[in-house]
ROFIPA-880830 format. One line per 10 residues: for each residue x, y, z of N, C-alpha, C. Coordinates in Angstrom, 2 decimals, always signed. Layout:
BEGIN
X/Y/Z/X/Y/Z/X/Y/Z; ...
This chain:
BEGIN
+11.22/+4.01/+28.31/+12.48/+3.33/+27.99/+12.31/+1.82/+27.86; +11.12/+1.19/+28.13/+11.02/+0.07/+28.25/+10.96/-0.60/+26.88; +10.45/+0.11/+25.77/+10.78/-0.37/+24.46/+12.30/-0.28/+23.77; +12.65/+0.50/+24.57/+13.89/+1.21/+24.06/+14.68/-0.55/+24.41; +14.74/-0.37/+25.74/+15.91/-1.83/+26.74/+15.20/-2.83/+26.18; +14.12/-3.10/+26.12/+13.60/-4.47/+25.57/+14.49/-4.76/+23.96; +14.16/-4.11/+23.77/+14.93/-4.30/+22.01/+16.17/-4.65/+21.88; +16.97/-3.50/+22.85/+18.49/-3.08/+22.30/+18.77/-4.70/+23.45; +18.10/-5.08/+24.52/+19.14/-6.24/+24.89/+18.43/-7.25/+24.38; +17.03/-7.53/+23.82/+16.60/-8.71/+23.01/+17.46/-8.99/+21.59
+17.92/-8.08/+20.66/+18.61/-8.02/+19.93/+19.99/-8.60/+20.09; +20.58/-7.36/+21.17/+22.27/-8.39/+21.44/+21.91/-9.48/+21.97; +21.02/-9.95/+22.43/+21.02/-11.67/+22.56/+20.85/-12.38/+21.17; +20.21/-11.80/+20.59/+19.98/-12.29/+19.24/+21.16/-12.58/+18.36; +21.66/-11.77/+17.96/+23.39/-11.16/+17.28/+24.11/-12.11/+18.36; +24.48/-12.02/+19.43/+25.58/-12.37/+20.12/+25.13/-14.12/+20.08; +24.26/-14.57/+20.12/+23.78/-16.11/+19.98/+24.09/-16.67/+18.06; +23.47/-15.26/+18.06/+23.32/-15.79/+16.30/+24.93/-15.80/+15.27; +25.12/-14.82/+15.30/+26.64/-14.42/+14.87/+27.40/-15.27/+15.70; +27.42/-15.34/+16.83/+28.94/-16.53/+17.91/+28.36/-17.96/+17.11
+27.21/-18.66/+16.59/+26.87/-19.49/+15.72/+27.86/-19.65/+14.52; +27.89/-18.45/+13.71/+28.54/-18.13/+12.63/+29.76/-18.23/+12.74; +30.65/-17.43/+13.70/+32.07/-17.55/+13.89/+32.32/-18.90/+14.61; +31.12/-19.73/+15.17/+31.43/-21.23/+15.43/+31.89/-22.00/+14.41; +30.75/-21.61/+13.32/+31.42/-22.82/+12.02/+32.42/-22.35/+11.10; +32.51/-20.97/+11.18/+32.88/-20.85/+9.90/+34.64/-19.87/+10.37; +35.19/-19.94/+11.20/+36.41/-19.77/+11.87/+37.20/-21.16/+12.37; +38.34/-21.31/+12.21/+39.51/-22.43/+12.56/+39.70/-22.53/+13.77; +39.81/-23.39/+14.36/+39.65/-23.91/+15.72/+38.53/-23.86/+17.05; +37.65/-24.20/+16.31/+36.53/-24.06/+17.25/+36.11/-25.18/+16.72
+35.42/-26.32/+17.86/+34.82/-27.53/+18.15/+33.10/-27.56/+17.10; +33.31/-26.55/+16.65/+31.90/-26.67/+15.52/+32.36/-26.60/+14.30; +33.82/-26.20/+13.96/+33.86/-25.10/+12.41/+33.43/-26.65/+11.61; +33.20/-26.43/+10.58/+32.33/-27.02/+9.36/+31.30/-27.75/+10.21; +30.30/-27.66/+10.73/+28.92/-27.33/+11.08/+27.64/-27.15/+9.58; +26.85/-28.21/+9.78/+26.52/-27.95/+8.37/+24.93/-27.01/+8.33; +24.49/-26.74/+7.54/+23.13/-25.48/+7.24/+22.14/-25.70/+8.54; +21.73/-27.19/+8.40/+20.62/-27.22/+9.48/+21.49/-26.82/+11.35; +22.69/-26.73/+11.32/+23.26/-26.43/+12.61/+22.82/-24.74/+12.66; +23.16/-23.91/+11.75/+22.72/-22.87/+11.49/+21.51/-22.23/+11.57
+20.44/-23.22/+10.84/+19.34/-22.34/+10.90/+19.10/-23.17/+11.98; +19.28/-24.00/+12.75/+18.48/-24.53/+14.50/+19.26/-23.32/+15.31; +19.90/-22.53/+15.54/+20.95/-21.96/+16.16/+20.50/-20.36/+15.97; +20.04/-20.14/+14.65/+19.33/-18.70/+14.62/+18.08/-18.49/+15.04; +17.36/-19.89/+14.64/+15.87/-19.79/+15.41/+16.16/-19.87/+16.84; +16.75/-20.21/+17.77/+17.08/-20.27/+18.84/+17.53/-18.95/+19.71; +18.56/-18.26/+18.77/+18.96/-16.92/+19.33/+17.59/-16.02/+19.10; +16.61/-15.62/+18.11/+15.75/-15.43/+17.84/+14.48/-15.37/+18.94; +14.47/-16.62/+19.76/+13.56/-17.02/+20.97/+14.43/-16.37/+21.84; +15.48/-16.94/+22.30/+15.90/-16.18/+23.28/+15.89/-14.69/+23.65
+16.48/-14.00/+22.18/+16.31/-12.53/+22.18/+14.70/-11.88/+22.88; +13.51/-12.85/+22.01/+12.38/-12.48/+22.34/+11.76/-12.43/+23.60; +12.82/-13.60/+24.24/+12.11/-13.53/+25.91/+12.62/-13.11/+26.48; +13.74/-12.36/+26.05/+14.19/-11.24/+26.54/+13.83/-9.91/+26.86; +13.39/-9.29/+26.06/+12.86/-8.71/+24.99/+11.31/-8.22/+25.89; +10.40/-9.41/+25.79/+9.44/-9.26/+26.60/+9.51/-9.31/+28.06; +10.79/-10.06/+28.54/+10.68/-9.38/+29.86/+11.08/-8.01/+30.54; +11.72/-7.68/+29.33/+12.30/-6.05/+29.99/+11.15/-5.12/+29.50; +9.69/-5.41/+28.89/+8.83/-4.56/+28.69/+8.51/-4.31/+27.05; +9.53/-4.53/+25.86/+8.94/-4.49/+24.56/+8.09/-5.73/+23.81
+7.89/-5.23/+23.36/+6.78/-6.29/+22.44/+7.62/-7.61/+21.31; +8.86/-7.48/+21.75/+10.05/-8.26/+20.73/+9.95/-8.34/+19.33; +9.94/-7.33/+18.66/+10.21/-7.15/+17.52/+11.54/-7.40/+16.70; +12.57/-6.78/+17.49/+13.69/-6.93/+17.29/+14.37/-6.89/+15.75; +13.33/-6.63/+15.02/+13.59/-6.13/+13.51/+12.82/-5.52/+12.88; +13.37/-4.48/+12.36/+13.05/-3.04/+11.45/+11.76/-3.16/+10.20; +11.73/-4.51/+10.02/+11.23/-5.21/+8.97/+9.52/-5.58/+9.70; +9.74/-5.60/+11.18/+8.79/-6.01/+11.89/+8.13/-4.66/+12.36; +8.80/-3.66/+12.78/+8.46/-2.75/+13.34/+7.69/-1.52/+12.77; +8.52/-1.38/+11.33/+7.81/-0.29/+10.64/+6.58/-0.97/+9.38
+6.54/-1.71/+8.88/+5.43/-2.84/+8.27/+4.31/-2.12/+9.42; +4.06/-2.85/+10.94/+3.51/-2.91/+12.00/+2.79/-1.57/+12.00; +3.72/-0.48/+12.47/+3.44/+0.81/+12.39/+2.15/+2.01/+11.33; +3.02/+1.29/+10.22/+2.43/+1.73/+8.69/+0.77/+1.37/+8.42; +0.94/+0.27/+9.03/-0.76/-0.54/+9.08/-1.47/-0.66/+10.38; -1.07/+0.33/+11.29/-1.96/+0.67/+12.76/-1.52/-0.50/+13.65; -0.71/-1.33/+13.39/-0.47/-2.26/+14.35/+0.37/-2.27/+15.41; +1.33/-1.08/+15.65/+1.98/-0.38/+16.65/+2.00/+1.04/+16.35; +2.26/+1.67/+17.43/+2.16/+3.22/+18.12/+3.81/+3.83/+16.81; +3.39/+5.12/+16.29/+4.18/+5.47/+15.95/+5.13/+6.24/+16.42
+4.67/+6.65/+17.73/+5.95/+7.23/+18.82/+6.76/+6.47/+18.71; +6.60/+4.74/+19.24/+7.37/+4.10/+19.32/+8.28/+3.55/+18.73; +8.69/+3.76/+17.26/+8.64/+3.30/+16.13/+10.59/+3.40/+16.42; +10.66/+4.86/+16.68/+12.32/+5.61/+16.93/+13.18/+4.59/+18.09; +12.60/+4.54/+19.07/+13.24/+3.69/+20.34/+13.26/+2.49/+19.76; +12.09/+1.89/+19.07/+12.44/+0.26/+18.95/+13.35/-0.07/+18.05; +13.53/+1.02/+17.24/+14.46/+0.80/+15.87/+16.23/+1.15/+16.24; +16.13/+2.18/+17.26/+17.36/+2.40/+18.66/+17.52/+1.50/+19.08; +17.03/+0.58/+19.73/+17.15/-0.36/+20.66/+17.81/-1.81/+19.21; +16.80/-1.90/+18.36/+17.30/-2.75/+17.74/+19.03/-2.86/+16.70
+19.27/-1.51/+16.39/+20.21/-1.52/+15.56/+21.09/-1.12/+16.48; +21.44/-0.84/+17.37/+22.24/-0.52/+18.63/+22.88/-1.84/+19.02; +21.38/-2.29/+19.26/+21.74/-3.77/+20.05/+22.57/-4.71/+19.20; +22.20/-4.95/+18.37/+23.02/-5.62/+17.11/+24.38/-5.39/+16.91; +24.62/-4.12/+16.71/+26.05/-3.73/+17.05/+26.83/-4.54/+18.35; +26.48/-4.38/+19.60/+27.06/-4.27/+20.78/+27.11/-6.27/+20.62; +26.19/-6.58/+20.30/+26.13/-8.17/+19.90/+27.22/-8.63/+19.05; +27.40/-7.69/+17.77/+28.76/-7.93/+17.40/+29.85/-7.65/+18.07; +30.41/-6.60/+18.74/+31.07/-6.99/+19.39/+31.62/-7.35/+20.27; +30.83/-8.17/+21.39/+30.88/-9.67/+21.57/+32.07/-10.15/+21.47
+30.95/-10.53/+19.91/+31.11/-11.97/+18.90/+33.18/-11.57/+18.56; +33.40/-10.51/+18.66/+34.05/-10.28/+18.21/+35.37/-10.53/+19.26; +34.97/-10.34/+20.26/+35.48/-10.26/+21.52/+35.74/-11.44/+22.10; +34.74/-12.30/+21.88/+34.58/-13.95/+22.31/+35.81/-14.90/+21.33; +35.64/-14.50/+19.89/+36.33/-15.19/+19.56/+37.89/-14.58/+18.60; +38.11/-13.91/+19.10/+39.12/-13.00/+18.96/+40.43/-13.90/+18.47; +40.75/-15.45/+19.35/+41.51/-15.75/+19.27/+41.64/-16.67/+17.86; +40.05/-17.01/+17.77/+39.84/-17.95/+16.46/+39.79/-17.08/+15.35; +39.61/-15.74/+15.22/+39.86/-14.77/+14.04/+41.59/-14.69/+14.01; +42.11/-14.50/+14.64/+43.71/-14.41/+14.43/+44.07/-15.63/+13.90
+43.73/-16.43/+14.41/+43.51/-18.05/+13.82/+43.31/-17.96/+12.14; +42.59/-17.10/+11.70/+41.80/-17.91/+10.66/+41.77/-16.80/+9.53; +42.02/-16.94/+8.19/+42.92/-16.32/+7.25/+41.55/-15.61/+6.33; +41.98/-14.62/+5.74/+40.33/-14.00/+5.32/+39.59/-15.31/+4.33; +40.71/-16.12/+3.80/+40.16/-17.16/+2.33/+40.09/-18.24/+2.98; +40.10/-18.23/+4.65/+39.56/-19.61/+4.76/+38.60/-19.19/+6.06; +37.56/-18.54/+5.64/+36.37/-19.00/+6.37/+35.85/-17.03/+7.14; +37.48/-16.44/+7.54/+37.18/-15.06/+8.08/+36.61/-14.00/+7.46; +34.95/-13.86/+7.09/+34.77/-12.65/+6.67/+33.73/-12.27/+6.65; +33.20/-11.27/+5.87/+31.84/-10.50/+6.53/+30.66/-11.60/+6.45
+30.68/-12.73/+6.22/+29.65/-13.75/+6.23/+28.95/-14.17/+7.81; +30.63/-14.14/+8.23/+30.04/-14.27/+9.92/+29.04/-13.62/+10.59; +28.89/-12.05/+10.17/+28.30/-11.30/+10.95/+27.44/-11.02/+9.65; +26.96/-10.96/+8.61/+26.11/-10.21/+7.72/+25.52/-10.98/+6.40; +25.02/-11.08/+5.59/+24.39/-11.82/+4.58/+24.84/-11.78/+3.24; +25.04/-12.88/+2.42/+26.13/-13.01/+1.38/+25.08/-13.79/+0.83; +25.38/-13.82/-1.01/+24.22/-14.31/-1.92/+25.30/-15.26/-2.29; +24.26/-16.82/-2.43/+25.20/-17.67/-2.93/+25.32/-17.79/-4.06; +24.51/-17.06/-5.48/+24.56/-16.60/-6.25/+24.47/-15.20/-6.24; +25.25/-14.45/-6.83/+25.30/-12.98/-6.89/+24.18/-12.62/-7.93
+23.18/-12.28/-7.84/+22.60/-11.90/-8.52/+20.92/-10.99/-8.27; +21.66/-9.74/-8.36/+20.55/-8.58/-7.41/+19.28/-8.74/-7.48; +18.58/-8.84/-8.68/+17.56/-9.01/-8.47/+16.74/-10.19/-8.06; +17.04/-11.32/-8.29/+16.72/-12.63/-7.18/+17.61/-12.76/-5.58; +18.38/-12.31/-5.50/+18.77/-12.05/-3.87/+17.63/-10.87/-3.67; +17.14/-10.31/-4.04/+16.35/-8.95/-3.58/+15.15/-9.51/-3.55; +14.37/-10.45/-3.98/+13.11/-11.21/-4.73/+13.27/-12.68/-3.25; +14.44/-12.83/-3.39/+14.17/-13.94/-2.30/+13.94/-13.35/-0.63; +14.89/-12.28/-0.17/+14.24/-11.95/+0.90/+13.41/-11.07/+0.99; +12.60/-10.60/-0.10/+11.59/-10.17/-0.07/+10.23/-11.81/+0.17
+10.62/-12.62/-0.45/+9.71/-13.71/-0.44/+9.71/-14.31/+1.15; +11.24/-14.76/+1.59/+11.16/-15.69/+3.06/+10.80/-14.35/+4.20; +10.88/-13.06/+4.16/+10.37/-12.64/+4.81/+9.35/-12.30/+4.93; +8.14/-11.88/+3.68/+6.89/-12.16/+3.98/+5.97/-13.33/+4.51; +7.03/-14.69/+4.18/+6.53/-15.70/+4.95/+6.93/-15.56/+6.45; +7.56/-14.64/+6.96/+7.92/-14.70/+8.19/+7.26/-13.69/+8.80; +7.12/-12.83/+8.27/+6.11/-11.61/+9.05/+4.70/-12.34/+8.73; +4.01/-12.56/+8.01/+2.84/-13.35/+7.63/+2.03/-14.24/+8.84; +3.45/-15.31/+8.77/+2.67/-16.26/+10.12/+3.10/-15.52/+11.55; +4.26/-14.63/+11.24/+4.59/-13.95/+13.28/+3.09/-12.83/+13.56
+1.98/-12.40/+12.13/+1.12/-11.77/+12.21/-0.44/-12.90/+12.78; +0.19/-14.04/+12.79/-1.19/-14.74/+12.96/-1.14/-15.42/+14.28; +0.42/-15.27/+15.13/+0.71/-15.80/+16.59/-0.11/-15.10/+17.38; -0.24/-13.57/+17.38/-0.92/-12.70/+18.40/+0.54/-12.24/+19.12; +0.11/-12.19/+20.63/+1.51/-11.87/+21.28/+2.29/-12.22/+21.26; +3.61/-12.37/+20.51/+4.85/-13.47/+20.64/+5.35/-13.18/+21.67; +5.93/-12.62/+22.63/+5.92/-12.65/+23.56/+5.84/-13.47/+24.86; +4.89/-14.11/+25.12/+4.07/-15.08/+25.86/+4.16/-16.42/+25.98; +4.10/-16.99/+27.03/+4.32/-18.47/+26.83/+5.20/-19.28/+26.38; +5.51/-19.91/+25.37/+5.70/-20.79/+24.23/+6.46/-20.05/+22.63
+5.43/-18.54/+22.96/+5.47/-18.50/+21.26/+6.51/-17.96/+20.79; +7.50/-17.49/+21.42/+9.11/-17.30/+21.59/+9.57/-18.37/+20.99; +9.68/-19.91/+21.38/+9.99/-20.80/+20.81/+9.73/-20.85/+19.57; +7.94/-20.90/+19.10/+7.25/-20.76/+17.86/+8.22/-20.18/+16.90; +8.15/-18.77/+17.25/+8.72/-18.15/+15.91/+10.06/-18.49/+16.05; +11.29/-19.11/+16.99/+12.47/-19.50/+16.58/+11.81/-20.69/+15.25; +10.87/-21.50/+15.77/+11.04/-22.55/+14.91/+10.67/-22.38/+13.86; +9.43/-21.18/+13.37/+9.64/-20.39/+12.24/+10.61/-19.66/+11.61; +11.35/-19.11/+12.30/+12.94/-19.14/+11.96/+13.32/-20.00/+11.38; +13.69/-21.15/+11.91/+14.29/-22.44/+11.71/+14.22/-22.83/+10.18
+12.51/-23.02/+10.12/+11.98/-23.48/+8.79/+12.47/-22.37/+7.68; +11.92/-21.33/+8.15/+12.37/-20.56/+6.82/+14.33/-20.36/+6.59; +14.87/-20.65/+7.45/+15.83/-21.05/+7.04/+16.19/-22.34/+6.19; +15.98/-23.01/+6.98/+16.13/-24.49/+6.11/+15.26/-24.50/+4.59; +13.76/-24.02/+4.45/+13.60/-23.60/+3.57/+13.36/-22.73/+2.12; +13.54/-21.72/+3.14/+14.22/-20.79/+1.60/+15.56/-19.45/+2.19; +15.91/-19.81/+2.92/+16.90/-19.47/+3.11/+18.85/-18.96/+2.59; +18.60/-20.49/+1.93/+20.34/-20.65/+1.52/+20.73/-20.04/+0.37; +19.58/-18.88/+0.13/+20.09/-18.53/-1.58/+20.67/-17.38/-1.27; +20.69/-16.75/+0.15/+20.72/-15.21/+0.39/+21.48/-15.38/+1.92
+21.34/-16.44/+3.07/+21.59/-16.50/+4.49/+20.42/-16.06/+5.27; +19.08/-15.41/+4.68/+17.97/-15.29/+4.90/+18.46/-14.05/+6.31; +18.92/-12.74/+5.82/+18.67/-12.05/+6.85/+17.32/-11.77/+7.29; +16.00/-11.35/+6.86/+15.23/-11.23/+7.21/+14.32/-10.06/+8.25; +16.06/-9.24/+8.08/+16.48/-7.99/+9.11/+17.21/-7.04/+8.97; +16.66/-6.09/+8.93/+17.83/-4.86/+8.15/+18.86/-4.90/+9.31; +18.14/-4.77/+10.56/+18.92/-4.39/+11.70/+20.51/-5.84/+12.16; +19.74/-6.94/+11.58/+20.80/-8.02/+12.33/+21.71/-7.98/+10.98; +21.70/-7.49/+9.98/+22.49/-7.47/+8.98/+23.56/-5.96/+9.29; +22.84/-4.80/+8.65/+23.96/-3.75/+8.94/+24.65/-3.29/+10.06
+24.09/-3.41/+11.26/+24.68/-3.18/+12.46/+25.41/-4.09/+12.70; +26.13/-5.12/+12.25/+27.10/-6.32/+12.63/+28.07/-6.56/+11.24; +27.22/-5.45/+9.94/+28.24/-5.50/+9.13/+28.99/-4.41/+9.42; +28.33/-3.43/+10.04/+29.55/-2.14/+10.28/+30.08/-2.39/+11.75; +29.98/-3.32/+12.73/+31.06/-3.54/+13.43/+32.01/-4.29/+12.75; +32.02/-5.21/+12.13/+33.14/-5.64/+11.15/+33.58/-4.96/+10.52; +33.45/-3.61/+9.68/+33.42/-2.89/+9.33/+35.21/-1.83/+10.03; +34.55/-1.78/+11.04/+34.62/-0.46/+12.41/+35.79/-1.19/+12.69; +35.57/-2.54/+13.75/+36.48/-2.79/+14.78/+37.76/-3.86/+13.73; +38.49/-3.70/+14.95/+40.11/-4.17/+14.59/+40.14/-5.72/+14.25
+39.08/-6.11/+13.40/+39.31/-7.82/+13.78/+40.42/-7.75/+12.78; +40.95/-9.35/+13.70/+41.75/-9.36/+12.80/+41.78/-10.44/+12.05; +43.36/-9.92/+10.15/+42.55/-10.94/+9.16/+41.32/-10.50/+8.29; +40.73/-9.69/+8.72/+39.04/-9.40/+8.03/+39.41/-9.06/+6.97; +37.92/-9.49/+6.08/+38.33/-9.14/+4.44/+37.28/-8.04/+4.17; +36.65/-7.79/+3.23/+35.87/-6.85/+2.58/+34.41/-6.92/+3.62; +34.08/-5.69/+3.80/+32.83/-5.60/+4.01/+31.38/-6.30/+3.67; +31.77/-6.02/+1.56/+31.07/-6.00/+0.97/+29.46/-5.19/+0.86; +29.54/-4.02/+0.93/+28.73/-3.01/+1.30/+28.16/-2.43/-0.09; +28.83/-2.88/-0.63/+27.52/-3.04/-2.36/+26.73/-4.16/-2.21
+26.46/-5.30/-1.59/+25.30/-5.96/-1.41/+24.06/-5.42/-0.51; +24.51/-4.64/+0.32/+23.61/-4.12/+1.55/+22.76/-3.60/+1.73; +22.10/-2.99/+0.44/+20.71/-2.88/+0.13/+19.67/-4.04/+0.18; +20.60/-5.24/-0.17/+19.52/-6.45/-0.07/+19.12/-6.80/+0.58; +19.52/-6.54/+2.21/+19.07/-7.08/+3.76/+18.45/-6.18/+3.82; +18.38/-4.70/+3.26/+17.88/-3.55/+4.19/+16.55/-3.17/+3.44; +16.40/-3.49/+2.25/+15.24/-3.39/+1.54/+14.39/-4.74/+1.15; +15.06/-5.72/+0.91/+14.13/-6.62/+0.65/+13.42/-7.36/+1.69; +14.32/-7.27/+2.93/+12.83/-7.74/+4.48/+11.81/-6.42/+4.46; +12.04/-5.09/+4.27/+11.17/-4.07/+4.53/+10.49/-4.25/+3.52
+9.93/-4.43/+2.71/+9.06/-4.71/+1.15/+8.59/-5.93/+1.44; +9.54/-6.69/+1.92/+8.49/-8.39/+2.39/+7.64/-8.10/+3.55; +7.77/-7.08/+4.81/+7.05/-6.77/+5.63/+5.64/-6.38/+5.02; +5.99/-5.43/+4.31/+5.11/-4.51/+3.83/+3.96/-5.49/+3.21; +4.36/-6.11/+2.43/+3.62/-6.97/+1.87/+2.49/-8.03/+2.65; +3.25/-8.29/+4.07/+2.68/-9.54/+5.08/+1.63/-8.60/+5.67; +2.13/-7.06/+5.75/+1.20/-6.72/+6.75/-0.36/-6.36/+5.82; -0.25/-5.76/+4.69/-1.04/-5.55/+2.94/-2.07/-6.47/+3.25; -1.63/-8.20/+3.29/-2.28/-9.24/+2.30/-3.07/-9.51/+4.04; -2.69/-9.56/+5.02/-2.92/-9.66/+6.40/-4.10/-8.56/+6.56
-3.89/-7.37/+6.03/-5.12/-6.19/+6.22/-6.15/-6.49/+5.21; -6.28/-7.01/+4.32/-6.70/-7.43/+3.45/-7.56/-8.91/+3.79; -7.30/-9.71/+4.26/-8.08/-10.58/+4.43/-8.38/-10.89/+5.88; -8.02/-10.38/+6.91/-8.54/-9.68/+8.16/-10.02/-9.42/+8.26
């Protein structure tokens, strides 16, 4: 069970840090709303670390995304027993992180009207150009840069390197990030779009669940790729 709890509460730290970020800036009456990009991506790399040292202290290896886990798997780099629990733990956790987020700021969603700021953006990933096949091409790109270098840390886990990959976070937010919100995670995307989805917020607008292939396939194909070019010159 220790992969199982490592995940599912490294994750809701993740979601519940990362998303309460989101409904910081982008909901009416809260001491952050218009918060600008770099508040964002310092704030996801951050939930990101935290989740991870979480994560590793309850016993998993902090993966905390689907994108990380099965890539890993596919190319001998984790146990394929394990593959079911960590992917449990992660899309579970995500959920329960949303609602939270949902819970925390309950009063600033009643607050705040779907056309000014309330909607599935908070919790899930929106293209700032609509356009499938470069939203699909970009997080396929910032996530192979992100599985790539989290393949050359060794244990993230350990020490410091929790921080590391927030601040790899960070960067790949700030740098290729803003064309997509850089999910980078099937799991921190759909499990927080279907609590929005699910629960009673209120005010909420569209799902938008015709984009949702793009979080859920284009980090798993960017994995795939980090772990490829990584076995390959290994």
């Amino acid at each position: 069970m220790n992969g199982f709890s490592g995940e599912f509460f490294g994750t809701l730290i993740l979601i519940l840090i990362g998303c309460g970020c989101s409904a910081s800036v982008n909901l009416k009456k809260n001491y952050a709303t218009g918060s600008n990009w770099w508040f964002v991506c310092a704030s996801w790399g951050l939930a990101v670390t935290m989740g991870v040292y979480v994560a590793g202290f309850l016993g998993s290896q902090g993966h905390l995304n689907p994108a990380v886990t099965i890539p890993f798997a596919i190319y001998g780099l984790f146990p394929w027993h394990q593959v079911l629990p960590y992917l449990a733990g992660q899309f579970l956790g995500a959920f329960v992180g949303a609602v939270l987020v949902v819970i925390q700021y309950y009063p600033q969603f009643a607050a705040t009207k779907s056309g000014e700021g309330n909607t599935v953006g908070i919790f899930a990933t929106r293209p700032a150009i609509k356009s499938p096949l470069f939203n699909f091409l970009s997080e396929v790109i910032a996530t192979f840069a992100f599985i790539f270098i989290l393949l050359n840390l060794g244990n993230f886990t350990v020490g410091i390197k929790p921080f590391i990959v927030g601040l790899v976070i960070t960067v790949i937010g700030t740098g290729l990030g803003s064309t997509t919100g850089f999910a980078l995670n099937p799991a921190r995307d759909w499990s927080p779009r279907f609590a929005y989805t699910v629960l009673p917020v209120p005010n909420k607008a569209g799902a938008e669940w015709w984009y949702a292939w793009v979080p859920m396939c284009g980090p798993l194909f960017g994995g795939l790729l980090a772990c490829a070019l990584e076995n390959m010159v290994a």
